[in-house]
C-alpha positions in Angstrom: -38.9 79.7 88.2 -37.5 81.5 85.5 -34.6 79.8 86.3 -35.7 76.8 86.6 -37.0 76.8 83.3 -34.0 78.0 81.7 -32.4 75.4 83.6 -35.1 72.6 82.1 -34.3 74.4 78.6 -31.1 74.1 78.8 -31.1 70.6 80.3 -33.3 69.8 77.6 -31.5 71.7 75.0 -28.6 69.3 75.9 -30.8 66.2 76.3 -31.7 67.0 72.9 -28.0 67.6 71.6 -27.0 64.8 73.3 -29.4 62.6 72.2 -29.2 64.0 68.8 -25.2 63.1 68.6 -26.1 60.2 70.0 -28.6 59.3 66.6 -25.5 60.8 64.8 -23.2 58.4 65.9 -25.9 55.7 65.4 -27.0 57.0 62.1 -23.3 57.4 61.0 -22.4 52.9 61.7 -26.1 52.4 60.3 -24.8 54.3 57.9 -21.1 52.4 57.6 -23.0 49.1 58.1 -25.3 49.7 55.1 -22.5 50.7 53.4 -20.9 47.2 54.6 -23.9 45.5 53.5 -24.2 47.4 49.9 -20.6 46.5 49.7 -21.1 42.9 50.6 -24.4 42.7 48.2 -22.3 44.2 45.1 -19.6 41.6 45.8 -21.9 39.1 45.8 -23.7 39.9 42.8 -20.1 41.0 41.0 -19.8 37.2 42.7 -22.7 35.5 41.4 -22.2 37.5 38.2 -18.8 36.0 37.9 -20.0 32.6 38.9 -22.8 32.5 36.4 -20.8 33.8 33.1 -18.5 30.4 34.6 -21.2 28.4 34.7 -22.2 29.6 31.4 -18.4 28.9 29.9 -18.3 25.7 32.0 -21.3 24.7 30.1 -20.0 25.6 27.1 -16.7 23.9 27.5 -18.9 20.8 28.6 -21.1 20.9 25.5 -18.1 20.5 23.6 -16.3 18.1 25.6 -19.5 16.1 25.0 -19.2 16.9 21.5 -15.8 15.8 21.3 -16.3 12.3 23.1 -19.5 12.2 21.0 -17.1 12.3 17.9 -14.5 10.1 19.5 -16.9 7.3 20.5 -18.1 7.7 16.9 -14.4 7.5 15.5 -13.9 4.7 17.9 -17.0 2.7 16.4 -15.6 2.9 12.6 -12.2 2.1 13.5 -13.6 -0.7 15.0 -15.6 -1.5 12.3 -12.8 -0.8 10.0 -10.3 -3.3 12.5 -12.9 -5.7 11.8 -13.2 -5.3 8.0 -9.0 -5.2 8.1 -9.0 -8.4 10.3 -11.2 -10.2 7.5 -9.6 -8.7 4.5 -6.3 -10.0 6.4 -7.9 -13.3 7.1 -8.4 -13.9 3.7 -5.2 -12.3 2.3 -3.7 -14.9 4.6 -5.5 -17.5 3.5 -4.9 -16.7 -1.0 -1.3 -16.4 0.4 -1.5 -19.7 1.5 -3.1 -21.1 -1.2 -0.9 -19.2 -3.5 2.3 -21.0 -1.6 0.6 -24.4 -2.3 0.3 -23.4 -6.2 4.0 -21.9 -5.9 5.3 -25.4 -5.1 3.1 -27.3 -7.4 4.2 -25.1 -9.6 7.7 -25.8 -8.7 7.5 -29.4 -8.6 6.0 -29.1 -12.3 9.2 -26.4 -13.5 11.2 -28.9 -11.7 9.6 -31.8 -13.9 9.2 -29.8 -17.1 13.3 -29.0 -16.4 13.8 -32.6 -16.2 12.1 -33.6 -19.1 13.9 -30.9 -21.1 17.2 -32.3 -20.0 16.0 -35.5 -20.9 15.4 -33.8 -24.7 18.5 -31.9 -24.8 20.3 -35.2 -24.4 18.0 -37.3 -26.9 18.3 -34.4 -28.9 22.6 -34.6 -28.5 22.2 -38.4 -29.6 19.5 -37.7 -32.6 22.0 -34.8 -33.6 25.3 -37.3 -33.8 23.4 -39.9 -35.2 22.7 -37.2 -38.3 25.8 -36.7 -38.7 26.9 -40.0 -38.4 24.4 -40.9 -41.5 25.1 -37.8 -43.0 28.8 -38.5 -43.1 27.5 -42.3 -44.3 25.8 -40.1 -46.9 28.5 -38.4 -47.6 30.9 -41.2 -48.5 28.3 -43.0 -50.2 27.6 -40.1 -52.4 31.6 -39.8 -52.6 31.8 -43.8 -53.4 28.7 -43.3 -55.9 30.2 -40.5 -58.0 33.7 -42.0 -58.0 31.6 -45.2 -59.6 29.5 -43.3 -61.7 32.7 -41.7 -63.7 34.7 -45.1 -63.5 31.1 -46.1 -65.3 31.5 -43.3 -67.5 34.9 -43.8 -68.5 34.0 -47.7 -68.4 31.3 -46.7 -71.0 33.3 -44.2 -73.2 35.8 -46.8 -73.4 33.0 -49.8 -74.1 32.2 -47.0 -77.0 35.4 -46.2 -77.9 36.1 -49.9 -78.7 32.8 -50.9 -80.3 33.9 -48.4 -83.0 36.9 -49.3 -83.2 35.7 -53.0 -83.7 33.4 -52.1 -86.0 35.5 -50.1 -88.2 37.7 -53.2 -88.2 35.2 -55.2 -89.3 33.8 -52.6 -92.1 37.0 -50.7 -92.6 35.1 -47.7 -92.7 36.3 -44.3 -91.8 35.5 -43.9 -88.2 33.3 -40.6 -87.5 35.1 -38.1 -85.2 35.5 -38.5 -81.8 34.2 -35.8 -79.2 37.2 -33.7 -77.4 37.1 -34.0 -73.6 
């Protein structure tokens, strides 16, 4: 029996070395497959990690894309308004241009009027201007004519003088007074 036990011992013995390889090898894939898993969790997390600081930028870049259309839409408004206020102010530049055109050519019908009436002048004023000299050349002549007559009076009257002394030294015999040199 003492074999027999030795034999169970050893039978045992190798039960218990087989069935402790066999937990080995067990424990050894448990081991590899938590090391799978711890693997796989710390991707996921380094994932999730990842994912969230992209969320976080994707929100950020979204905040200020909303920001930015925010600004455009408000850009958008005053340029309209200011498209608006243009169209008016060109509405009415139109319409002084307009009514500046219509005072242009009343204005030019009135130049062209005035310009008429000038020439009209200019040529009154020709004919007033040759009919002064025409009277001043009358003038002229007569003023020639008068002082030709006025010395033919003169020497008329020196003579008239002249003889009227003489006459009445003849009639006196009397010395006649001296006569004035010429």
């Amino acid at each position: 029996m003492k074999n027999f036990l030795q034999g169970l011992l050893i039978f045992f013995a190798l039960c218990l070395c087989g069935m402790i390889a066999f937990q080995w090898v067990r424990e050894t894939r448990l081991r590899m497959d938590v090391q799978e898993l711890t693997n796989k969790v710390q991707n996921k997390t380094e994932n999730i990690l990842n994912l969230e600081a992209d969320v976080k930028r994707r929100d950020k870049e979204i905040q200020r894309l909303d920001e930015l259309k925010n600004n455009y839409f408000a850009e958008m408004k005053t340029n309209a308004s200011m498209a608006d206020a243009f169209s008016k102010d060109l509405h009415k530049a139109t319409n002084q241009v307009a009514s500046l055109e219509s005072s242009v050519e009343q204005y030019k019908e009135a130049l062209k009027i005035a310009n008429e009436n000038v020439v009209t002048a200019n040529d009154r004023i020709k004919k007033a201007t040759e009919d002064l000299q025409g009277v001043a050349e009358e003038r002229n002549e007569m003023a020639k004519k008068y002082n030709k007559m006025a010395i033919d009076f003169n020497e008329l009257a020196t003579k008239w003088n002249t003889q009227q002394q003489e006459l009445m030294k003849m009639a006196t015999n009397t010395p006649a007074p001296p006569q004035p040199k010429k």
